[in-house]
C-alpha positions in Angstrom: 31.0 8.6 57.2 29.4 6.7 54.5 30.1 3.1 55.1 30.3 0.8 52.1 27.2 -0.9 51.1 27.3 -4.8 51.2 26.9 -7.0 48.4 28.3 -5.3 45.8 29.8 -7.2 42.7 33.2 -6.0 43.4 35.8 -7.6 45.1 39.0 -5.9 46.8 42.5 -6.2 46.6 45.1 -5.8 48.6 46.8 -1.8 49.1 49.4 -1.8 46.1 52.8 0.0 46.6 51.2 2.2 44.4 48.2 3.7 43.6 47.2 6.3 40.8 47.0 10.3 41.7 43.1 10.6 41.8 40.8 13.9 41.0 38.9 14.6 43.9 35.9 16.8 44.0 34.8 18.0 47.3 31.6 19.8 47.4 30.3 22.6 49.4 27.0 23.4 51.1 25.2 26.4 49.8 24.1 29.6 51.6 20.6 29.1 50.6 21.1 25.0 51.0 17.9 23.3 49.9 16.3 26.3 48.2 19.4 26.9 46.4 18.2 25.4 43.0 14.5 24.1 43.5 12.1 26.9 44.2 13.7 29.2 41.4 13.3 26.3 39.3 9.7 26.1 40.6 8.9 29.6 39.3 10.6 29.9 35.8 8.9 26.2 35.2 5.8 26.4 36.0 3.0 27.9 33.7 0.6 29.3 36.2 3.6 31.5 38.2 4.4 34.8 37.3 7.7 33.8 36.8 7.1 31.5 34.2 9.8 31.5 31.3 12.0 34.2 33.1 15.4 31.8 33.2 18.3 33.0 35.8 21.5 34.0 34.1 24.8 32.2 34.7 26.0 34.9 37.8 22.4 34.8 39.0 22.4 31.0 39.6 26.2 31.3 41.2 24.9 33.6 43.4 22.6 31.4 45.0 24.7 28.5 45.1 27.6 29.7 46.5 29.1 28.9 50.0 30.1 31.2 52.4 33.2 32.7 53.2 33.0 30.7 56.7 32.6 27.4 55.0 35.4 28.0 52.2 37.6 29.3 54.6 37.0 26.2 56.9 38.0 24.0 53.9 40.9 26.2 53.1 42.3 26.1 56.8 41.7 22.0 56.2 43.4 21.4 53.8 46.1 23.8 54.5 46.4 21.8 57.7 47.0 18.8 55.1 50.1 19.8 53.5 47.4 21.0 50.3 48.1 24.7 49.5 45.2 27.2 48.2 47.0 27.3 45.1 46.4 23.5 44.2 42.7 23.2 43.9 40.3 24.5 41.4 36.8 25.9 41.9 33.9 26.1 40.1 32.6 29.2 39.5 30.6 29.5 41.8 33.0 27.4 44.2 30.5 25.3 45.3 33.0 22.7 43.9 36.6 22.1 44.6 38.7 19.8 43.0 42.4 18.9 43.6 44.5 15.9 41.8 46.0 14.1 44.7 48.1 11.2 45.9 46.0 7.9 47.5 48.5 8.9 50.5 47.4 12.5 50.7 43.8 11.4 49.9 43.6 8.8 52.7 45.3 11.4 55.2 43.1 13.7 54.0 39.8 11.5 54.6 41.2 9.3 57.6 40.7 6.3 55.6 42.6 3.5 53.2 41.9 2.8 49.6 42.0 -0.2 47.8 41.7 -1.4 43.8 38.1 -2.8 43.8 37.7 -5.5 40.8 34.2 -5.8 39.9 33.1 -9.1 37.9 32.9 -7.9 34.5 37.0 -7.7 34.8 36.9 -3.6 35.1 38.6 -2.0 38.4 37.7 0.7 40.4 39.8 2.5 43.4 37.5 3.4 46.2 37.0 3.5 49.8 34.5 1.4 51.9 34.5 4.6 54.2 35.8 8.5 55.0 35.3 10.6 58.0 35.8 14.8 58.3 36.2 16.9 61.2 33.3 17.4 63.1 33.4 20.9 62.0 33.4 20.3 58.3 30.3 18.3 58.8 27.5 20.9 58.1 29.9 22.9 55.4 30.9 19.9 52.9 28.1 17.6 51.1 29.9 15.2 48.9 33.5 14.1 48.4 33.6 11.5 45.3 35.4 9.6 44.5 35.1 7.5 48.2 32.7 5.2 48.3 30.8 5.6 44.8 30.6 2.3 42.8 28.1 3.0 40.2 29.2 2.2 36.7 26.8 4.6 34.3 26.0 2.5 31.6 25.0 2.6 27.9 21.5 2.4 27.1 21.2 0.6 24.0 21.4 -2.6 22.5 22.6 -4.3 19.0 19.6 -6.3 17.6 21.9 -7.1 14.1 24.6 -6.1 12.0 24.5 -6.5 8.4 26.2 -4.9 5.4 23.9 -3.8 3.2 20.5 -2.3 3.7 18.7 -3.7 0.6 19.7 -7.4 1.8 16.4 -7.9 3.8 18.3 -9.1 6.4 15.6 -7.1 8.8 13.3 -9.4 9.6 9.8 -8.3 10.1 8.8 -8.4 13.5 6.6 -10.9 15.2 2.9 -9.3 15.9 3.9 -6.6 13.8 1.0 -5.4 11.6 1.9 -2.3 8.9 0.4 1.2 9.9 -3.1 1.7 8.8 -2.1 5.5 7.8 -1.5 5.5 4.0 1.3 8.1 5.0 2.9 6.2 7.9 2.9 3.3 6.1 4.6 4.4 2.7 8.0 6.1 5.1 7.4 3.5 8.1 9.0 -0.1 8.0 9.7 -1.2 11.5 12.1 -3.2 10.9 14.5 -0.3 9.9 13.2 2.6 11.9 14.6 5.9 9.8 14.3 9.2 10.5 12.1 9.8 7.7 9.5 7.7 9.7 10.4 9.7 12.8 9.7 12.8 11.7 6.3 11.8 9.9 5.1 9.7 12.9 5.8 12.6 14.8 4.6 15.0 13.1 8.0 17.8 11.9 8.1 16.5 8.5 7.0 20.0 7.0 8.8 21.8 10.1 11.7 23.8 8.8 13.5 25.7 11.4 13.2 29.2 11.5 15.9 30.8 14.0 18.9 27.9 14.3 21.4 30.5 14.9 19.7 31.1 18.6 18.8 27.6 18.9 20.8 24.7 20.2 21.1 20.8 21.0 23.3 19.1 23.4 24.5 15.7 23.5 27.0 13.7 25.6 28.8 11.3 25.6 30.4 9.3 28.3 32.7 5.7 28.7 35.0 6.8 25.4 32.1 7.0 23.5 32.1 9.7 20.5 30.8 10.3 17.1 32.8 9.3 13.9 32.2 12.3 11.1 32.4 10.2 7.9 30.3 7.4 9.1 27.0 10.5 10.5 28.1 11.6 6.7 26.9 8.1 5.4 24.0 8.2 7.6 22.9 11.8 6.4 23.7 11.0 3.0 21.5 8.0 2.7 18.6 8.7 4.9 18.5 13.1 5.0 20.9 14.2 2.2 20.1 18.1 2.4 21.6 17.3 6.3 25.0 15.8 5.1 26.9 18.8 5.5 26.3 18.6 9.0 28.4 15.4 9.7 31.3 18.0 9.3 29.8 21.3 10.7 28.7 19.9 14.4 31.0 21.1 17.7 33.1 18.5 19.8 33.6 19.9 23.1 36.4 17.5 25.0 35.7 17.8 29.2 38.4 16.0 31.3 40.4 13.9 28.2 37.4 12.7 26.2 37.6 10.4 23.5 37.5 12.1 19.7 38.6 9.1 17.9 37.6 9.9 14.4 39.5 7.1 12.5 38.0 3.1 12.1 37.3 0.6 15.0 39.9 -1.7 15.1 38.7 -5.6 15.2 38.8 -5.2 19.6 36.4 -1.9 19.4 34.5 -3.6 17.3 34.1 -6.7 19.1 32.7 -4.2 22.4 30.5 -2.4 20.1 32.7 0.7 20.8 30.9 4.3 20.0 27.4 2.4 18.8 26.0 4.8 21.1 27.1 7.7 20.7 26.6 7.2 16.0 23.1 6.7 17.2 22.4 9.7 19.4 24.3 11.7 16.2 22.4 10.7 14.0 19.0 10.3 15.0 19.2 13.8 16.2 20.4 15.8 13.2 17.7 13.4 11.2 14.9 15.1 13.0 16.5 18.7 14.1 18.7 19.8 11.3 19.7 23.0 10.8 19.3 23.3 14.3 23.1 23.3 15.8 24.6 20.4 17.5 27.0 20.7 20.2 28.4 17.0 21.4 30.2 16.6 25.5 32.7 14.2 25.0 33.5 13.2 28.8 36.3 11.3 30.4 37.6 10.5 33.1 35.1 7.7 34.1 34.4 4.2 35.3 34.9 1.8 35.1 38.6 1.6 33.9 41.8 -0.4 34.2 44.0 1.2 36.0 47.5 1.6 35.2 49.5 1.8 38.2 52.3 3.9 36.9 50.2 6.2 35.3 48.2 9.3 37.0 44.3 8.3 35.9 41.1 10.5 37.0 38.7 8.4 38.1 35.8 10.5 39.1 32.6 10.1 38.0 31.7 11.7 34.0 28.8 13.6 35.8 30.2 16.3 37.9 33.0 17.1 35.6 30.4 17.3 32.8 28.0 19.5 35.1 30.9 21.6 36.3 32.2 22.0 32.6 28.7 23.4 31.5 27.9 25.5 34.4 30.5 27.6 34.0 29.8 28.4 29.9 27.8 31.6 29.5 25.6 30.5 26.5 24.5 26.3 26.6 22.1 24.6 24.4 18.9 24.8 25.3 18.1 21.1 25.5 20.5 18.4 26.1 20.2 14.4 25.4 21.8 12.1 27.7 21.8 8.3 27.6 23.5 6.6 30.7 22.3 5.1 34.0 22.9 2.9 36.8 21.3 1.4 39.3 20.6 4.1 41.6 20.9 2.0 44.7 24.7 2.1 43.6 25.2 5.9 43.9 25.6 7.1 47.2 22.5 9.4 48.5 25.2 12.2 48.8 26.6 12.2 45.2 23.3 11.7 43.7 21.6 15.0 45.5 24.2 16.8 44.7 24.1 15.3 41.0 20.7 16.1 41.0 21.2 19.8 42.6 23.4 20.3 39.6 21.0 19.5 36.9 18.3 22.1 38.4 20.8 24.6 38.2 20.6 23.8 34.7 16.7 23.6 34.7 16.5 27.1 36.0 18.9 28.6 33.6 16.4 27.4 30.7 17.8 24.1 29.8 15.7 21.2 29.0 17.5 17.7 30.2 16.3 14.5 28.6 17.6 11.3 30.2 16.5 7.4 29.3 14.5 5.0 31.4 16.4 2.3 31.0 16.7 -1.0 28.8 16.0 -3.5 31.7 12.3 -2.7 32.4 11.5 -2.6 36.3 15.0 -4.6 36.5 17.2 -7.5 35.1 15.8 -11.1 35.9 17.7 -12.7 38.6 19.6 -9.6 39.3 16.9 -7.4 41.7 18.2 -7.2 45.4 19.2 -4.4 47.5 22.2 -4.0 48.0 22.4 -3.3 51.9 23.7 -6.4 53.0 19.8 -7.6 53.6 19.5 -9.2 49.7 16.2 -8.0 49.4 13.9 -8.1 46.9 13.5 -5.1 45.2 12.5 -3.0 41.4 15.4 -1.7 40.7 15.8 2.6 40.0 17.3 4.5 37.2 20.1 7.6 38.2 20.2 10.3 36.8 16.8 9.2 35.2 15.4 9.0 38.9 16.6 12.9 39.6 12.7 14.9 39.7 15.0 17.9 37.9 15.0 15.9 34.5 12.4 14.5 32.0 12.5 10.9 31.7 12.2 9.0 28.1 10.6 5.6 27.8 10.4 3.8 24.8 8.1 2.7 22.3 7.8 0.1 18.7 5.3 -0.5 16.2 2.5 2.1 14.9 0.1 2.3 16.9 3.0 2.6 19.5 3.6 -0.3 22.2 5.6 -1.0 24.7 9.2 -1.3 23.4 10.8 -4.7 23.8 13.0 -6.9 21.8 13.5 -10.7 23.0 16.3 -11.1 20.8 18.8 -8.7 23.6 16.3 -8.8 26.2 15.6 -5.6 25.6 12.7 -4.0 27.8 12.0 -0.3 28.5 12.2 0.8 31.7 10.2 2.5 34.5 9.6 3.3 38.2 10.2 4.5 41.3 12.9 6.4 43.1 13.7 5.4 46.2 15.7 8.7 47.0 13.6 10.7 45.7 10.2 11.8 46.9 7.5 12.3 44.4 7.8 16.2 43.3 4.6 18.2 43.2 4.2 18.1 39.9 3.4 14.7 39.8 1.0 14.7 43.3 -2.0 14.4 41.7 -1.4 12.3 38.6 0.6 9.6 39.4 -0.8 9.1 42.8 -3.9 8.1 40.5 -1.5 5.6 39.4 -0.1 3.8 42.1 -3.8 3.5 43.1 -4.7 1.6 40.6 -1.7 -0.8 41.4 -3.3 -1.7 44.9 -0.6 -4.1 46.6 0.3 -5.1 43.4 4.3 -5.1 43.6 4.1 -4.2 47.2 7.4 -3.3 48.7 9.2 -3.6 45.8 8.8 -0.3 44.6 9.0 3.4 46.4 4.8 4.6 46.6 5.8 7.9 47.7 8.6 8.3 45.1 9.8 10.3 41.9 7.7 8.1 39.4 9.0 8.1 35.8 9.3 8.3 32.4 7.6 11.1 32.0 7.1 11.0 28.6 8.6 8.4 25.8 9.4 8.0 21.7 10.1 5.4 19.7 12.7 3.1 21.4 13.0 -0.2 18.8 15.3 -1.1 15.0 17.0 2.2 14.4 18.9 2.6 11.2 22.4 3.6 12.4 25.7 4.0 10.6 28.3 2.4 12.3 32.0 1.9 10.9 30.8 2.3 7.7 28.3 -0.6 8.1 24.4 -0.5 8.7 23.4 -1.5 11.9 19.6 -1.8 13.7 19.6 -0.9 17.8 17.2 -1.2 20.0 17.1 0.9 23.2 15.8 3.9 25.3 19.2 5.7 24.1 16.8 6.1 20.7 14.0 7.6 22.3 15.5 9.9 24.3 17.8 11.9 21.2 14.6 11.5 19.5 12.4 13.3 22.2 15.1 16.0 22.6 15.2 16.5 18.7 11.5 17.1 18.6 11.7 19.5 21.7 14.4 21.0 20.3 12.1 21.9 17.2 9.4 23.4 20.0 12.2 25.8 21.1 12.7 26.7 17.9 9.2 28.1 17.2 9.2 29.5 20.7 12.3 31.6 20.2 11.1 32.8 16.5 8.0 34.0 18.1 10.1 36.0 20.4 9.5 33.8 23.6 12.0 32.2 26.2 13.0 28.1 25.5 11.0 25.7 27.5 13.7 25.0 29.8 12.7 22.7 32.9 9.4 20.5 30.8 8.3 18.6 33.7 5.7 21.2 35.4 4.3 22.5 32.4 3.8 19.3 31.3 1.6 17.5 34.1 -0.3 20.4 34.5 -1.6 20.0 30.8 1.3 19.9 28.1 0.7 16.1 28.1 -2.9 16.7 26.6 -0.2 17.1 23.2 0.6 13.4 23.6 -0.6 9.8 22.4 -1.1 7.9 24.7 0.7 4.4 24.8 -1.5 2.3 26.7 -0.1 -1.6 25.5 3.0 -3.3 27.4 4.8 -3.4 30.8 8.0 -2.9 31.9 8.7 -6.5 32.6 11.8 -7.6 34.7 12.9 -9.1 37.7 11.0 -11.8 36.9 7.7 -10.2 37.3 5.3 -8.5 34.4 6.1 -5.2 35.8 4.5 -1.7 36.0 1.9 -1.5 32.7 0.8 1.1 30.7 -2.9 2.4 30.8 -4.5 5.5 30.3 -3.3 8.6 30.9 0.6 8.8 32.7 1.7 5.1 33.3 5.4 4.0 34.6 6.4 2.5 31.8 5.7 4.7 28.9 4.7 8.6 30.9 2.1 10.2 28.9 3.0 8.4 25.8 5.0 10.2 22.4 4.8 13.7 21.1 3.0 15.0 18.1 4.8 17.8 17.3 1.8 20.1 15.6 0.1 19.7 19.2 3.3 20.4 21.2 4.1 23.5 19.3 0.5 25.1 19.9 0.0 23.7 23.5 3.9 25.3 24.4 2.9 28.8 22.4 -0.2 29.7 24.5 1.7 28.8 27.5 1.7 31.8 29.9 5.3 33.4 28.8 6.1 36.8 29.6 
C-alpha cells in the first residue's frame, strides 16, 4: 500500500540498532464517508441555502464523523492481535483518530514493513517507510496511517529582505518602479519600503474600526517547526508602531499541542543565524496591528519535520497538522478565524494524508471557522526545481498543501499602491498560485475560474491541473513588513504577511457580524464567488513567475496569482451584513 514515490531528495540509510519510539496516527473511515464534512459545510456556507450561517456544534460535527462500532472494533481486535492493548492508544473525540506511541519494531510488525532514517539534502532526517500494507479487512475501515510514507517538509512562508538596527537609518531602500500613492491619505501613513500597520489598516480601510464585541470574538494563529512569538520583542513592535495595543504583547494565549516551542528568552548567535521565530514575530504582530482588542490565541505545534533525530531519545515525528487539527477539534469554543503560514509541495504529501488533512479542516469550516492559508513564496514554482516526482521527472507547476485543500481560503500577495503583484528579486521572492492536482475544482469556483483557464488557451498546457482547485482566492499586501525581531528591526517579504493580514481584517468583519447579533462568517469561500468578491480591488498587474516560465498573470476579475485582489474593509462589512443570515 502506498509505495514510495521516486525521486525524492532524500537518501536512506541503513536500519540502525535503534530507532526512536514514533507517534502514530491511524485514521478511520467515517459512517457518512465522503459526505461526512462537505455537504454540511455546503449549507452553513453558502448564502443562497437556508442553512446559511447555522454552524454545527462540536458533538454535532463528531456525530457525523465518527466510525462505526464494526470498524473500531476491527482495529481494536488488530491491534490486540499485535501485542497493543485498548488501553495504549488515544482517540479523538470523535475517534475517527487513533494514536499510539510505538516501537519501529512494533510499528513495522504492525504495518508488515521496515523503516529506515531518510536524510534529505538540506542535512535534516526523517524516519519513514517506502511502503505499508493492512489486512485485507482493514482496507475499507482505515484511511491514513502517517507517519509511513509522508515526506513533505511544511515550510515557512516568508523571507528576510534586510536587517538593520535602527529604523530612522534609511537603510530601506526605495524600491525600483516604485511610485508614492497618489492618495493624499495613503501617501502620508504609506512608505513601501517599511510596510506598518498604520498603512495597513488605512489601505484597507479599518483605520476608524474600533471593535465592538472582542469578548465573543477571536483570532487564531499557529505556529509550527519551533516557531513562537517572543512577548517583549511584539511589546517593542506595539510600542513603536500601535502603542494603545502594547499591553497586548503580554495579554495574548499560548496554547502548547504536542511539546511546542515557547521560548521567550534571546536567540542565541545559531537561532539567529537560521532566522529562528522570524515568522511566527511577524504573524504576531501584524495581526494585533490591525485586529486589536480582538483576542489572540497562538498554536504552538511540535512534533514535526524535519528534525534530527536522536537515537536514544523517544522523538514524535508526525506531521504538525493532525496533531494541530486533533488538538482543536476537540475544544468546545475555537476562534473564529485562524491564520496559518506553512506549505509544501503538495506532490510530497501522500493523496491519503492530504484528504484526510483536508477532511479535517471542513470540519472546522462547518463549525464556523474561517481558515486562511498562504499561496506560497515561489510563484508557480522554484526555477530549476519543477518535476514530478513519480519517477517520470516531468515537467510540471508545482501545488501548494494545505493551500491547495478547496476547504480553505487561499492568500496571495501584493506591493506597491495601486497593488501589484508581490515580488522581491533580492530573495527571489514571488507569490504563488495555481492548480491542485488532487483536488478537483469545487463548485464554487465552476463558473469563475473556468472563465480563467479559458483565457489561458494551451498556454502552460500540461503543466498545470485545468480541472483543479484553482487558488488564491483572495490576497493582501505580501512585500517590506516592519517586524520586531530580537529586539532589532527587520523588513520581510512573503505571503506569510498577507495572509495574518487577511485574517486580521476578516477577523474585524466577524466582529461587526457578531455585534449585530449574527453568526461569524465561518467557511468564506462560497459566499465569496457568488458575490462577496464585488468588496475587492482588483489586482490586475504581475504573474506568478517560476519554473522558468512567466507564469499564471493577473487580469480582471479572479486570476491565479492574486484571487479577486485585497479587501476594503467598509465594502466587506456591508456586502457580509446583508448576507442572507438567519
Amino acid at each position: 500500500m502506498s509505495p514510495l514515490k521516486a525521486s525524492v531528495p532524500f537518501t536512506h540509510s541503513p536500519h540502525p540498532n535503534q530507532l526512536p519510539t514514533i507517534l502514530i496516527s491511524i485514521g478511520l473511515v467515517a459512517i457518512f464517508a465522503a459526505i461526512a464534512s462537505t455537504s454540511p459545510l455546503r449549507a452553513v456556507s453558502d448564502p443562497s441555502h437556508t442553512r446559511y450561517g447555522q454552524h454545527l456544534t462540536e458533538a454535532e460535527v463528531n456525530n457525523l464523523v465518527k466510525p462505526t462500532d464494526a470498524t473500531l472494533d476491527l482495529v481494536h481486535d488488530w491491534l490486540d492481535d499485535n501485542g497493543i492493548s485498548k488501553s495504549q492508544p488515544q482517540y479523538s473525540p470523535a475517534k475517527d483518530w487513533i494514536t499510539v506511541p510505538l516501537a519501529v519494531k512494533d510499528i513495522e510488525r504492525l504495518l508488515d514493513t521496515q523503516y529506515s532514517v531518510y536524510e534529505h539534502d538540506n542535512g535534516n532526517f526523517l524516519v519513514r517507510t517506502p511502503e505499508w500494507s493492512l489486512p485485507q479487512d482493514l482496507h475499507d475501515h482505515v484511511s491514513v496511517i502517517q507517519p509511513t510514507n509522508s515526506f513533505f517538509r511544511p515550510r515557512k512562508q516568508s523571507s528576510t529582505a534586510k536587517t538593520i538596527l535602527e529604523a530612522e537609518s534609511n537603510d530601506f531602500p526605495v524600491p525600483p518602479k516604485y511610485s508614492p500613492p497618489t492618495d493624499p491619505d495613503l501617501a502620508a501613513v504609506c512608505n513601501t519600503s517599511l510596510v506598518t500597520p498604520l498603512c495597513l489598516r488605512t489601505l484597507y480601510g479599518t483605520i476608524d474600526y474600533v471593535p465592538h464585541v472582542p469578548g465573543k470574538n477571536k483570532v487564531g494563529l499557529n505556529n509550527f517547526l519551533g516557531e513562537t512569538n517572543n512577548r517583549s520583542d511584539v511589546k517593542i513592535f506595539l510600542e513603536h508602531y500601535r502603542p494603545e495595543a502594547a499591553i497586548a504583547a503580554y495579554d495574548f494565549k499560548i496554547e502548547i499541542i504536542d511539546n511546542g516551542n515557547n521560548k521567550q528568552t534571546q536567540l542565541n548567535a545559531t537561532e539567529l543565524k537560521a532566522g529562528t521565530d522570524l515568522e511566527g514575530y511577524l504573524d504576531a504582530e501584524t495581526i494585533i496591528g490591525i485586529d486589536w482588542p480582538t483576542p489572540l490565541i497562538v498554536y504552538n505545534t511540535g512534533g514535526s519535520p524535519p528534525y534530527q533525530p536522536d537515537l536514544t531519545t523517544p522523538r514524535n515525528t508526525n506531521e504538525p497538522y493532525l496533531a494541530w487539527l486533533n488538538y482543536l477539534l476537540a475544544q468546545s469554543d475555537i476562534p473564529q478565524v485562524i491564520s496559518t503560514s506553512y506549505a509544501d509541495d503538495e506532490q510530497t504529501v501522500p493523496y491519503s494524508y492530504a484528504s484526510s488533512v483536508c477532511n479535517g479542516l471542513a470540519q472546522l469550516g462547518v463549525r464556523g471557522v474561517s481558515l486562511f492559508f498562504g499561496s506560497g513564496d515561489s510563484g508557480v514554482g522554484e526555477d530549476g526545481n519543477c518535476y514530478t516526482n513519480d519517477g517520470k521527472n516531468t515537467s510540471t507547476f508545482l501545488a501548494m498543501f494545505p493551500t491547495s485543500c478547496p476547504y480553505v481560503t487561499a492568500v496571495g500577495g501584493t506591493k506597491f499602491i495601486p497593488e501589484v503583484v508581490a515580488t522581491d528579486a533580492r530573495n527571489g521572492y514571488v507569490s504563488g498560485g495555481g492548480f491542485s492536482r488532487y483536488f478537483p475544482r469545487p463548485k464554487y469556483q465552476d463558473l469563475i475560474v473556468s472563465k480563467y483557464v479559458k483565457t489561458l488557451g494551451k498556454q502552460f498546457k500540461d503543466l498545470y491541473n485545468p480541472e483543479g482547485r484553482g487558488y488564491p482566492d483572495i490576497a493582501a499586501q505580501g512585500y517590506r513588513y516592519a517586524t520586531i525581531w530580537n529586539g532589532t528591526l527587520v523588513s520581510l517579504d512573503g505571503t506569510s504577511a498577507a495572509t495574518p493580514t487577511a485574517a486580521a481584517i476578516f477577523s474585524l468583519v466577524n466582529d461587526a457580524l457578531i455585534a449585530e447579533g449574527k453568526p461569524p462568517m465561518g467557511f468564506l469561500n462560497p459566499w465569496l464567488y457568488s458575490g462577496g468578491y464585488k468588496a475587492f480591488t482588483d489586482v490586475i498587474s504581475g504573474s506568478a513567475s517560476g519554473c522558468n516560465t512567466t507564469g499564471f498573470p493577473a487580469q480582471a476579475g479572479w486570476d491565479a496569482v492574486t484571487g479577486f485582489g485585497t479587501p476594503f474593509f467598509p465594502e466587506l462589512r456591508k456586502a457580509a451584513c446583508f448576507s442572507k443570515n438567519p
